[in-house]
Structures are given as C-alpha cells and as structure tokens.
Biopython code that builds the backbone (N, CA, C, O; Angstrom):
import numpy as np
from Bio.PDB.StructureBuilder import StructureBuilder

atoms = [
    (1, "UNK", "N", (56.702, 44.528, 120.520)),
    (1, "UNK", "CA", (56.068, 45.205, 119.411)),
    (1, "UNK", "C", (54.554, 45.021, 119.525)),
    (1, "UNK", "O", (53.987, 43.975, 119.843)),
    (2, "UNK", "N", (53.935, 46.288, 119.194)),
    (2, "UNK", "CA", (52.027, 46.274, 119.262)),
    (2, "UNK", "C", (51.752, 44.934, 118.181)),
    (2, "UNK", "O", (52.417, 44.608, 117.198)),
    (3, "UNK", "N", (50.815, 44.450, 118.618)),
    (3, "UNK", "CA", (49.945, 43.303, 117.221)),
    (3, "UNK", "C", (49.647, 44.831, 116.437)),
    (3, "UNK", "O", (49.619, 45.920, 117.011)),
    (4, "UNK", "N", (49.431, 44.577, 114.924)),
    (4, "UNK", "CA", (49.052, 45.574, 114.142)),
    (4, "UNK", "C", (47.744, 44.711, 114.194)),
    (4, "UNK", "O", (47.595, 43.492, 114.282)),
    (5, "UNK", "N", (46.773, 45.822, 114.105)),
    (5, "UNK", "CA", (45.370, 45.997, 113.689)),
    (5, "UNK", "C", (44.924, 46.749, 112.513)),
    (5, "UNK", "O", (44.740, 47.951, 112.323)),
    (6, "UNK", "N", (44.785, 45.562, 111.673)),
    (6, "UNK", "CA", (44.532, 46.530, 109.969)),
    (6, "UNK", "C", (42.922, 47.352, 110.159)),
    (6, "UNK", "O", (42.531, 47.840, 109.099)),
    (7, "UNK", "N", (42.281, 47.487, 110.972)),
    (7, "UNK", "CA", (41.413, 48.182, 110.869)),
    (7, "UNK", "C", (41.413, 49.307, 111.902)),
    (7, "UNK", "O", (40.348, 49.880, 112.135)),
    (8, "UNK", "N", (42.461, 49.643, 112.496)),
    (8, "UNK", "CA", (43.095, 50.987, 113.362)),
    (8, "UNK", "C", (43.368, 51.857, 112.413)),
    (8, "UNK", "O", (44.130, 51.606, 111.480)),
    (9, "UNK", "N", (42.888, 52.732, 112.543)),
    (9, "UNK", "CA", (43.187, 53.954, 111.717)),
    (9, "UNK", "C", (44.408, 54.673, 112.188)),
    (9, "UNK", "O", (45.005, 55.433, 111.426)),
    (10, "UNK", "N", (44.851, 54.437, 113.567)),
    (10, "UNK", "CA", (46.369, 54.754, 113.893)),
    (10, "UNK", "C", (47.658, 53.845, 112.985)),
    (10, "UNK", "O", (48.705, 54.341, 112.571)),
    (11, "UNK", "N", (47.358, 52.864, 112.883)),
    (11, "UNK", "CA", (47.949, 51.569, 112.008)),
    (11, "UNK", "C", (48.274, 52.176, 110.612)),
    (11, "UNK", "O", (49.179, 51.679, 109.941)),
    (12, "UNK", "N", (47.647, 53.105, 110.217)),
    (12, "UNK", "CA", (47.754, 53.563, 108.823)),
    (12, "UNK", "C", (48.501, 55.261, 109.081)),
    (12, "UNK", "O", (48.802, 55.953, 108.109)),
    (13, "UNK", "N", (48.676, 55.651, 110.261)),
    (13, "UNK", "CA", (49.100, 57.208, 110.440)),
    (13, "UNK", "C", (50.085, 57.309, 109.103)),
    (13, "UNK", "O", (49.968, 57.845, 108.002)),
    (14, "UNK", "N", (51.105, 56.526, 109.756)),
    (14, "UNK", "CA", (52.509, 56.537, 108.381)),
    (14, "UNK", "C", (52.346, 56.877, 106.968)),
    (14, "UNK", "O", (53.130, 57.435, 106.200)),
    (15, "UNK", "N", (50.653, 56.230, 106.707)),
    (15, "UNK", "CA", (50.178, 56.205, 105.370)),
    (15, "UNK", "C", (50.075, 57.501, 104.413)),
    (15, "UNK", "O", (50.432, 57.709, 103.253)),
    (16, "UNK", "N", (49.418, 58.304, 105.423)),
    (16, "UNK", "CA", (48.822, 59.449, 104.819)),
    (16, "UNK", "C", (49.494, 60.458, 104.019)),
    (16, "UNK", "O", (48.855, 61.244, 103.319)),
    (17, "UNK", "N", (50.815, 60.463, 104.102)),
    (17, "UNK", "CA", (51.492, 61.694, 103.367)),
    (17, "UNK", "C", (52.432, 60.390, 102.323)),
    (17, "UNK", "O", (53.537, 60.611, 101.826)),
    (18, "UNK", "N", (51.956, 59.576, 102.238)),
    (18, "UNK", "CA", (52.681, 58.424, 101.367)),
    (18, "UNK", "C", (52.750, 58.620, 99.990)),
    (18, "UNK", "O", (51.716, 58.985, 99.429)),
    (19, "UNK", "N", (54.306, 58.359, 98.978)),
    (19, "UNK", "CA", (53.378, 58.553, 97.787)),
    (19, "UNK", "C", (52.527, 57.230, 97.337)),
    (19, "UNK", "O", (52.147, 56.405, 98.168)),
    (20, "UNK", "N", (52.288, 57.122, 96.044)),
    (20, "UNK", "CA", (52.038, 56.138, 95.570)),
    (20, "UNK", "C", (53.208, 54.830, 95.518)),
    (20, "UNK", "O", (52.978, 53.620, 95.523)),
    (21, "UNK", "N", (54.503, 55.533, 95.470)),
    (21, "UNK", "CA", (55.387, 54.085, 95.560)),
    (21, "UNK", "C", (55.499, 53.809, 96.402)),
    (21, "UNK", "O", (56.046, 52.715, 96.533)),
    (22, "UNK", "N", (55.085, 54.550, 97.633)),
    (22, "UNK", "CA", (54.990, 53.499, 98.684)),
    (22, "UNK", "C", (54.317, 52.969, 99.403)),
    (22, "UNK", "O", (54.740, 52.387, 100.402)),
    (23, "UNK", "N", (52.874, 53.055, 99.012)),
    (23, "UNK", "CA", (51.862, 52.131, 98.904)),
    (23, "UNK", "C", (52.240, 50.968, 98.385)),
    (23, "UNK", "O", (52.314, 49.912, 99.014)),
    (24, "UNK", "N", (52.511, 51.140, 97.129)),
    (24, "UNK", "CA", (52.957, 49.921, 96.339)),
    (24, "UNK", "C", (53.839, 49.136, 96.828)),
    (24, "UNK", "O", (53.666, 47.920, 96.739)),
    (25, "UNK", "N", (55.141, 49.745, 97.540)),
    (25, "UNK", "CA", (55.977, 48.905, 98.146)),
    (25, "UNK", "C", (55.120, 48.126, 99.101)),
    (25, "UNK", "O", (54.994, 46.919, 98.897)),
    (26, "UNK", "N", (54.478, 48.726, 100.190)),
    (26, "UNK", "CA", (54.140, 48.349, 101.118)),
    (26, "UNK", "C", (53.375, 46.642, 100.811)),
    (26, "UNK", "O", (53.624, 45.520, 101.250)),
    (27, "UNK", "N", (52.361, 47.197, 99.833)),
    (27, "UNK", "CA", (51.528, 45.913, 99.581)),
    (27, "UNK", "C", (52.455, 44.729, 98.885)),
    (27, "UNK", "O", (52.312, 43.514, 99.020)),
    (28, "UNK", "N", (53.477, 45.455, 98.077)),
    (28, "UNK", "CA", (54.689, 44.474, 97.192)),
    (28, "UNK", "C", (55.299, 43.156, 98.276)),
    (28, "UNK", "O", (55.322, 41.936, 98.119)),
    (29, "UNK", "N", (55.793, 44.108, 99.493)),
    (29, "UNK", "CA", (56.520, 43.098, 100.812)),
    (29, "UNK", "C", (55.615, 42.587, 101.594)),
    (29, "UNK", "O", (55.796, 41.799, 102.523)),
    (30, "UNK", "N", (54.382, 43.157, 101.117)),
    (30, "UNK", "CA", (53.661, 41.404, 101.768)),
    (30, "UNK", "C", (52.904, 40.530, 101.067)),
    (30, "UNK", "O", (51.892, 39.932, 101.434)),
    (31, "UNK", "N", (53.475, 40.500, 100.020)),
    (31, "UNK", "CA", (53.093, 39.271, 98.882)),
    (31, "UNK", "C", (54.303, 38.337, 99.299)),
    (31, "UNK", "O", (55.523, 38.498, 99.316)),
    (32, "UNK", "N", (53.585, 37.453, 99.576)),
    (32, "UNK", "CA", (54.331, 35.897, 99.826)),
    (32, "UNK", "C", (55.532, 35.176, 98.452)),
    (32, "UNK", "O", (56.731, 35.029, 98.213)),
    (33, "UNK", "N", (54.332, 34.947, 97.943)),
    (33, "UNK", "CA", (55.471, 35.114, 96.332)),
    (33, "UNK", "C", (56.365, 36.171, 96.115)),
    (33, "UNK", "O", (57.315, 35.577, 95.605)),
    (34, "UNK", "N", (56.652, 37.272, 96.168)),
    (34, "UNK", "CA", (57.513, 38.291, 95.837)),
    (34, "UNK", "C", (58.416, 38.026, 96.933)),
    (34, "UNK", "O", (59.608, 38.008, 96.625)),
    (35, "UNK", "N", (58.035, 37.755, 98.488)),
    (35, "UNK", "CA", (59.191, 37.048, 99.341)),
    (35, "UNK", "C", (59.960, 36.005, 99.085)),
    (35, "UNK", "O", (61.187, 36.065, 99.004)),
    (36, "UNK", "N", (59.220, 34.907, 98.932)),
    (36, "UNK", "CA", (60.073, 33.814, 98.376)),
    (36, "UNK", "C", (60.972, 34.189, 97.410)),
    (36, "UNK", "O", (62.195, 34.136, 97.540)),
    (37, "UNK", "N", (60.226, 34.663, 96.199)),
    (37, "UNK", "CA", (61.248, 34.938, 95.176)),
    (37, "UNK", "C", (62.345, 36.215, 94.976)),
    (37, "UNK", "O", (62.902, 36.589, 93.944)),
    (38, "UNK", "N", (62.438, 36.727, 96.325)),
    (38, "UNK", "CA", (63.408, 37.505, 96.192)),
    (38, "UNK", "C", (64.319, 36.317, 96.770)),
    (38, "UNK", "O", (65.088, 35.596, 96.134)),
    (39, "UNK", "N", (64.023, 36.300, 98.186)),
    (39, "UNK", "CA", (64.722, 35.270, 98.757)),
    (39, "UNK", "C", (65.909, 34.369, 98.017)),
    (39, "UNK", "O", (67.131, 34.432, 98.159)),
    (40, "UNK", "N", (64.972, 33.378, 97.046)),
    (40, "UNK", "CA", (65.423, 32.409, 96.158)),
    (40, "UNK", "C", (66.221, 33.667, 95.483)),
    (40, "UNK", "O", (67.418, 33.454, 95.675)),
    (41, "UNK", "N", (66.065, 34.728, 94.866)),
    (41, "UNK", "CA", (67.036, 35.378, 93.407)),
    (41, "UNK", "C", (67.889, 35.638, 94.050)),
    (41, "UNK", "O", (68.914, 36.007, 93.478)),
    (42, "UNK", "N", (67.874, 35.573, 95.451)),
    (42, "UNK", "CA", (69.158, 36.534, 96.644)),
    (42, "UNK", "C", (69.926, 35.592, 96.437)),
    (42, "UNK", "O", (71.018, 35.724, 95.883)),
    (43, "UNK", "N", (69.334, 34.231, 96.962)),
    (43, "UNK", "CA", (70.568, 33.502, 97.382)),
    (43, "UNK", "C", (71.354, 32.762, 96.377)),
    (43, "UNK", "O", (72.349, 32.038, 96.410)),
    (44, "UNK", "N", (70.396, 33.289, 95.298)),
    (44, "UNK", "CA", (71.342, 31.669, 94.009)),
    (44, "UNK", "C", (72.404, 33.047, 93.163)),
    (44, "UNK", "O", (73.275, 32.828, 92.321)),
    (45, "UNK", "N", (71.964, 34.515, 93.735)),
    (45, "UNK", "CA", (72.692, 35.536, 92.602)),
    (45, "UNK", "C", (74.386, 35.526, 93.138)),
    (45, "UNK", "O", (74.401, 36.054, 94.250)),
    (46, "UNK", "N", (75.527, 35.186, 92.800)),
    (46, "UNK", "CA", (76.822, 35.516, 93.387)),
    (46, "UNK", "C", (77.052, 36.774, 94.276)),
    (46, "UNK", "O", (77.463, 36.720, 95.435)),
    (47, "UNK", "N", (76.732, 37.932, 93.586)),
    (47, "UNK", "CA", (76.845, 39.286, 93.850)),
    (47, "UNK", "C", (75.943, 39.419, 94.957)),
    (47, "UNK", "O", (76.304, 40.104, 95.914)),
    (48, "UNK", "N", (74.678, 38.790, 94.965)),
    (48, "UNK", "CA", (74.031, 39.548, 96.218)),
    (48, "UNK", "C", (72.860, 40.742, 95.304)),
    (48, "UNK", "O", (71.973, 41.288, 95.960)),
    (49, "UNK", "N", (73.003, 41.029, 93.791)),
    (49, "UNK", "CA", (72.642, 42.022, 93.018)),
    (49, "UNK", "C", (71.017, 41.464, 92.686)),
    (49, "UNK", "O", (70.702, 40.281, 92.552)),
    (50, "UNK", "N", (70.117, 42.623, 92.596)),
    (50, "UNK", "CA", (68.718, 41.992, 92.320)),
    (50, "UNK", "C", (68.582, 41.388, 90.622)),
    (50, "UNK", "O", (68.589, 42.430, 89.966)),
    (51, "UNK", "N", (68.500, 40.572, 89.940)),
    (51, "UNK", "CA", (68.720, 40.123, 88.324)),
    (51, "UNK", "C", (67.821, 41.171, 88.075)),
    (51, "UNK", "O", (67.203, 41.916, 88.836)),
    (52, "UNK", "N", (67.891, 41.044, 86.419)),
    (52, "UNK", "CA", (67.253, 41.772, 85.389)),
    (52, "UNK", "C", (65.848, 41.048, 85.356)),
    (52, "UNK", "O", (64.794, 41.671, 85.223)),
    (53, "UNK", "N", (65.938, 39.553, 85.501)),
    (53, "UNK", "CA", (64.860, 39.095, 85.635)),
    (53, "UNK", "C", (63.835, 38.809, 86.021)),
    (53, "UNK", "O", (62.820, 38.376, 85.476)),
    (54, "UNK", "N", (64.315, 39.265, 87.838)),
    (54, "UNK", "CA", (63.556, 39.537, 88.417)),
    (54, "UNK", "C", (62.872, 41.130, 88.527)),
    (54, "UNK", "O", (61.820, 41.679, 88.854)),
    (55, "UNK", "N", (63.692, 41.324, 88.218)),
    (55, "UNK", "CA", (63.269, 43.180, 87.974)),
    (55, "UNK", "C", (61.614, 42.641, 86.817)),
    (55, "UNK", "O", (60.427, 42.703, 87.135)),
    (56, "UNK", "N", (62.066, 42.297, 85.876)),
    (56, "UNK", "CA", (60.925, 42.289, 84.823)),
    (56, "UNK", "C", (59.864, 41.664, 85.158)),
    (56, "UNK", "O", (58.776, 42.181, 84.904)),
    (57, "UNK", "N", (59.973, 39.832, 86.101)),
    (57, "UNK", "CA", (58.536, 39.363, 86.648)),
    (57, "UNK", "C", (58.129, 40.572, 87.326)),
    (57, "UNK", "O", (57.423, 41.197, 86.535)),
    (58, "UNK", "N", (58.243, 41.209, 88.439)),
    (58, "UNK", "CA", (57.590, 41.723, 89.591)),
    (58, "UNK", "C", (57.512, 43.399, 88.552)),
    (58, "UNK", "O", (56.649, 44.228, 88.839)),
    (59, "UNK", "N", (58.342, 43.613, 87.603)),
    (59, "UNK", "CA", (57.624, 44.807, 86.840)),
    (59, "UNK", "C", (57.912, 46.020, 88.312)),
    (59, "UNK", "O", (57.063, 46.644, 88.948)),
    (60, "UNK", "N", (59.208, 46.006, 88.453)),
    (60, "UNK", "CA", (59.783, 47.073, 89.357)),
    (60, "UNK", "C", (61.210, 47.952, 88.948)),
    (60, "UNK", "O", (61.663, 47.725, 87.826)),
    (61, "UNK", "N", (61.750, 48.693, 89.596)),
    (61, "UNK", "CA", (62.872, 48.970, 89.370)),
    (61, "UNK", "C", (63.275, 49.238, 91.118)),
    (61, "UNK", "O", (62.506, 49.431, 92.060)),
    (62, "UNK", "N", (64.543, 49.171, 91.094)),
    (62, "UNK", "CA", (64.833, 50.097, 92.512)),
    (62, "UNK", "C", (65.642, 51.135, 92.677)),
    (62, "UNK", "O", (66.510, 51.049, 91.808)),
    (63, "UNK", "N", (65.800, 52.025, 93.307)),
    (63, "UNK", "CA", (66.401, 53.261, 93.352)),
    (63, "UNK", "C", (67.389, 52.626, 93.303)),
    (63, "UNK", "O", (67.528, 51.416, 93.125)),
    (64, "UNK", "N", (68.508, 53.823, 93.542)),
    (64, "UNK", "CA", (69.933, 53.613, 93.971)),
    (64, "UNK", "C", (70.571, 54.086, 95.588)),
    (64, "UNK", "O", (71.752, 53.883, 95.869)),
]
sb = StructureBuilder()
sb.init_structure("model")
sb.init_model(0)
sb.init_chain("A")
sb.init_seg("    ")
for serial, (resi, resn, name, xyz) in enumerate(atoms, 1):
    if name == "N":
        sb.init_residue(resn, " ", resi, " ")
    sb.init_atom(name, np.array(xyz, "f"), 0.0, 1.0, " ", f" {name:<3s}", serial, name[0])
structure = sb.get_structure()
C-alpha cells in the first residue's frame, strides 16, 4: 500500500464528489477516541449491536 501524503492532492481525488457525511465519516474514523470507544462498546455489547449510548456521545446515527 502507497504511504498516504495528506498534502497530495491525488490523496484527496475520492474527496471531491463526497457528500458532507462523508467527510464527516472520514474525519469521525480517525479520531482515536471514537476508535477506542467503539472498540470497547463492540466488545462488552452481547449482540455485536452499536448502543443507544453510544449513538448519543459521538451524536451519530447509522444507516441500515
């Protein structure tokens, strides 16, 4: 896999016809905290299901 270079303007091609949610995603999965704490809600939830609670910290929803 290429090293990404955040200042390649090829690095961003994907970007351009993006909407806004997925900008947002993008920057969402590389917050360290929002990793961990999915992580942690994954593994302690029985189901495998994202909580309500975590839905409300991170102020998201997810499709279906």
């Amino acid at each position: 896999m290429p090293e990404f270079n955040w200042r390649s303007p090829e690095s961003y091609k994907t970007l351009q016809d993006a909407e806004i949610t997925d900008i947002a995603w993008e920057c969402l999965r590389r917050n360290a905290d929002f990793r961990r704490d999915f992580e942690a809600m994954i593994a302690s939830s029985p189901d495998g299901e994202v909580t309500p609670e975590f839905r409300r910290r991170w102020s998201i929803c997810f499709r279906p």
